[in-house]
N, C-alpha and C positions, 0 to 999 in steps of 0.2 A: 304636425306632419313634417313640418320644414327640418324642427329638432331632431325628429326619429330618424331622417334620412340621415343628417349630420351625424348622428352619433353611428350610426350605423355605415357608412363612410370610414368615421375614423376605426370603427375595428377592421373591416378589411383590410386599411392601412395596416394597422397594428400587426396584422396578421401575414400580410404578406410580408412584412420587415422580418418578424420571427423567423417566417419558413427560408428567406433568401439568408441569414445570417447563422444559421445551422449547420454545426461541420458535416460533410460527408465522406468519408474516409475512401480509404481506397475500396472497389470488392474484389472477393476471393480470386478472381479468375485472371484481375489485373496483378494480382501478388504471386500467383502462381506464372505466371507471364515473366516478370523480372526477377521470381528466384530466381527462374531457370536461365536467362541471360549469363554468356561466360565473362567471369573477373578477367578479361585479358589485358586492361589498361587500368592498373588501382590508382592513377592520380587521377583518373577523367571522370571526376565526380561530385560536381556542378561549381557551383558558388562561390563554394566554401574551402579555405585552402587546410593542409595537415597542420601546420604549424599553430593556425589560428584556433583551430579547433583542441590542438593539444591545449590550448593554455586556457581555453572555456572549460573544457572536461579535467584537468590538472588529473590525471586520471595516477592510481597509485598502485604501490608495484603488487606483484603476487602473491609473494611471500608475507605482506600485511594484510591484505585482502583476504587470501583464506586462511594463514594464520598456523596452526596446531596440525591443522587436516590435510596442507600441502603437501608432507613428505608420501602420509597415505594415496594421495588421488594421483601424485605421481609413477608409485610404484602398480599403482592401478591400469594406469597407462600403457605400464609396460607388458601386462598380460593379455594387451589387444583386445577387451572386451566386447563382444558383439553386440550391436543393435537389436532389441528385440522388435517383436515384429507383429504382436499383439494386435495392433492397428486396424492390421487388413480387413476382420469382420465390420468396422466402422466405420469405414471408409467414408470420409467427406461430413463427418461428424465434427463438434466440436463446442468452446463455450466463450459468451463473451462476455467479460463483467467492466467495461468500460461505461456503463450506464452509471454505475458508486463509485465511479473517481471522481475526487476535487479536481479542480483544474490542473493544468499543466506548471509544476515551476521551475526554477532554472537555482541550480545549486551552487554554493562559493564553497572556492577552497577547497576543492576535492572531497569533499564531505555526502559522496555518493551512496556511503553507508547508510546514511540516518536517513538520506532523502527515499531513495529506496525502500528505507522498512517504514515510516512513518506513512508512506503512501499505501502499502499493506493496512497497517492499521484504519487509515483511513478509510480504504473499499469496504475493509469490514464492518466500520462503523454507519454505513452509507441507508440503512435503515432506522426511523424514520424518517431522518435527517441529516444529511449531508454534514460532517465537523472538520474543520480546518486546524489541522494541530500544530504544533510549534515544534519546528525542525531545532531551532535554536535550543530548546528546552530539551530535545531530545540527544544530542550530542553532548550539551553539556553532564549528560550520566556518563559520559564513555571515554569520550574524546579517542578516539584507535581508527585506524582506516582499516579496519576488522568488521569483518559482517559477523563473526560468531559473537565479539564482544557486542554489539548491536542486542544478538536475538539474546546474549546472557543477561546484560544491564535493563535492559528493558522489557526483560519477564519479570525482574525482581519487584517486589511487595515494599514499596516507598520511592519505585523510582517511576512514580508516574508522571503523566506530563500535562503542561497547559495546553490551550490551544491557542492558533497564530496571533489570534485578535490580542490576546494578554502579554504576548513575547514575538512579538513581529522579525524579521530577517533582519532588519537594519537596526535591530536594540543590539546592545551589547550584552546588556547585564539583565536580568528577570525585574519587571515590573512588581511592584505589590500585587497586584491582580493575579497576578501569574502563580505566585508563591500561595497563594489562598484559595487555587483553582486549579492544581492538581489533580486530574480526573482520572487521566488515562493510559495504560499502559497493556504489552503483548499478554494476552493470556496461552490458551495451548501449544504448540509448535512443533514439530516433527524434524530434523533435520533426513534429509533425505537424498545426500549427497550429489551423484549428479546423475540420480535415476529419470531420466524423461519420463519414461513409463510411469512413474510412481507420481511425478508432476502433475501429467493429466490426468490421474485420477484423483489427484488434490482438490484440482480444478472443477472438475464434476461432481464433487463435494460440497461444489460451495464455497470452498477455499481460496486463498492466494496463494504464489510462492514467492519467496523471496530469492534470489538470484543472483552469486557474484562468477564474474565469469572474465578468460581472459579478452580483452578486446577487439574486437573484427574491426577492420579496417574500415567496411562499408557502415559499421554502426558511429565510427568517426568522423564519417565524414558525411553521418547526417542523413544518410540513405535511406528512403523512409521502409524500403525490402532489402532486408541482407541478405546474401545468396550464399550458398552453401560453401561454397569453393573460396571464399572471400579469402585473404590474406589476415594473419592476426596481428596487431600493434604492441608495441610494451607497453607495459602495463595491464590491470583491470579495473572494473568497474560493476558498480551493483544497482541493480535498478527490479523493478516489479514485474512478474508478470501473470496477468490479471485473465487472462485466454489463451485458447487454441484453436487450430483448424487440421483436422486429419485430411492426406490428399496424398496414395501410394504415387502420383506423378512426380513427387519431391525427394528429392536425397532425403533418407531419413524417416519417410512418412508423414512428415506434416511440419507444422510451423506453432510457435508462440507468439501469444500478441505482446509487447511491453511498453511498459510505462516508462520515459525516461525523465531525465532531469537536465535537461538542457535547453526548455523553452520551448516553447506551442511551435516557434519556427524550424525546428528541427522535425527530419524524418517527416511522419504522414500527421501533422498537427500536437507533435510530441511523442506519437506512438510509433515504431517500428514493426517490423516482421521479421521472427527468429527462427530457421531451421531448427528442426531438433538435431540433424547431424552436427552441426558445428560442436554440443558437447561431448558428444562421441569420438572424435578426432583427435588424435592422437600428438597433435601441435597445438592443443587447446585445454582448458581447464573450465571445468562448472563448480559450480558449490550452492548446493539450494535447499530453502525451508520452504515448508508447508508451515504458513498462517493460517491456523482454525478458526481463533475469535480472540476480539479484545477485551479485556477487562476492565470495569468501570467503577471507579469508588465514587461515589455517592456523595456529592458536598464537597469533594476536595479534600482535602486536610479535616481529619476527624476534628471535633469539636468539643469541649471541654467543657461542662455547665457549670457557673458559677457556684461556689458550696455556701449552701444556706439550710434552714433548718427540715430536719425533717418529720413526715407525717405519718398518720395510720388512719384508717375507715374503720367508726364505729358506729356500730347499728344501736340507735335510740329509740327506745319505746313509748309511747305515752295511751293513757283511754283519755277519752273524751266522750262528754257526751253528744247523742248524736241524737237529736227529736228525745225518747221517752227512756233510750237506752244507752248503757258505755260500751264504745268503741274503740277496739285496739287499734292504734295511727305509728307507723313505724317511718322510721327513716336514715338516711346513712350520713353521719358529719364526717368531714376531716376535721381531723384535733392535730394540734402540734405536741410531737414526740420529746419528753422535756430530759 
């Protein structure tokens, strides 16, 4: 009796340590609360100073960031495109797939591309089993502060990748494990330039999107709700996003949830809150993929069976007898093919 109490003690323990160590993010009504707050003072925003933060984000400029498609989304800009408005039957709908994120990590060297799409891959990997894959592995296909060169190198058929455990952030160079443990790389993808509308229904798919966009001042400085009106920084930066929430109270109709790469300390435990208008504005730039699913090679690195002789199945007959009478007895040999 004394032991069953004891053992039973310590799970409650156990239990309560779980539930009190459990993020709880913000809810909707407190992010609808601080969109709507006006940017009237952008340095008063907490902690964390602009300088300190430029050189953690090393965030890179626009022209490498969206690359081919900038001259387009510029001139796109200029024909003032309107916000569609699709929204309004949904009202207060929306999806959250932060359940199949690996955790939170914090990126070197402006390498905001790969962290970004690798963390795509990974949500969608997030069935049956959670994989942590190798950032390091995955730039080394590309090397560009390009998110198209991102979704092109790492659709292609031999530029799969390891995971963390095989090529960790602090290795330099690929492990042997690494090299023999090529699994994984983007399979479908959609570019969908910086249709919001066409995003959440990525989203409600099932989907991820990938995301480079020019940078808001409140997402620099950590903010964990960016507001619509926010100021934009030079430079951009790419990062995931994994959700949304419709809510006509918002410029724009609603918000995305994202993933960034600056550390659990950052914004609401890694994740912020993005207006949909801020792509829509006319001093700002989006560029976004829809990630469908990843693809997986099987073993890593095909494998090559040593040459040695070969065979053929031949069917053998024999009677025998069997008590008073002969019996047909058949059977199949492998014989070597000479």
């Amino acid at each position: 009796m004394k032991y069953a109490l004891k053992t039973i003690t310590l799970i409650l323990i156990a239990t309560l340590v779980s539930c009190s160590s459990s993020v709880k993010y913000l809810d909707h009504e407190d992010i609808v609360s601080r969109m709507q707050e006006t940017p009237d003072n952008q340095e008063e925003q907490g902690s964390i100073s602009l300088e300190e933060m430029r050189r953690k984000a090393n965030l890179t400029s626009l022209e490498d960031l969206f690359g081919e498609d900038f001259d387009h989304l510029k001139k796109k800009k200029k024909n003032n495109k309107k916000e569609k408005s699709e929204q309004s039957e949904k009202a207060s709908l929306g999806v959250d797939y932060r359940y199949r994120d690996t955790p939170i990590k914090s990126q070197w060297n402006g390498t905001c591309t790969t962290f970004g799409g690798v963390a795509g891959l990974e949500n969608l990997l997030a069935s049956p089993d959670k994989i942590d894959l190798s950032e390091r592995d995955s730039w080394s296909k590309y090397k560009k502060y390009s998110s198209r060169a991102f979704v092109t190198e790492l659709s292609k058929e031999g530029n799969e990748i390891c995971d963390e455990v095989s090529w960790g952030q602090n290795e330099t160079y690929p492990t042997e494990k690494c090299v023999s443990n090529r699994k994984w790389r983007l399979g479908d993808s959609k570019y969908i330039e910086d249709d919001t509308y066409a995003a959440r229904e990525a989203l409600d798919r099932g989907s991820v999107v990938y995301l480079g966009m020019s940078t808001p001042k409140d997402m620099l400085y950590c903010r964990p709700v960016i507001r619509a009106d926010t100021e934009f920084s030079e430079g951009g930066h790419a990062i995931l996003i994994v959700g949304y929430k419709l809510d006509t109270s918002i410029k724009g109709g609603g918000y995305f949830i994202i993933k960034n790469s600056w550390g659990d300390d950052c914004g609401d435990y890694g994740y912020q809150y993005l207006p949909f208008h801020l792509c829509s504005r006319e001093d700002g730039y989006c560029i976004m993929w829809e990630f469908k699913n990843v693809i997986t090679k099987s073993g890593g690195i095909d494998t090559v069976e040593p040459t040695g002789p070969e065979y053929k199945w031949v069917k053998v007959c024999k009677r025998k007898w069997y008590w008073l009478w002969l019996k047909k007895k058949c059977e199949w040999l492998k014989v070597t093919v000479e």
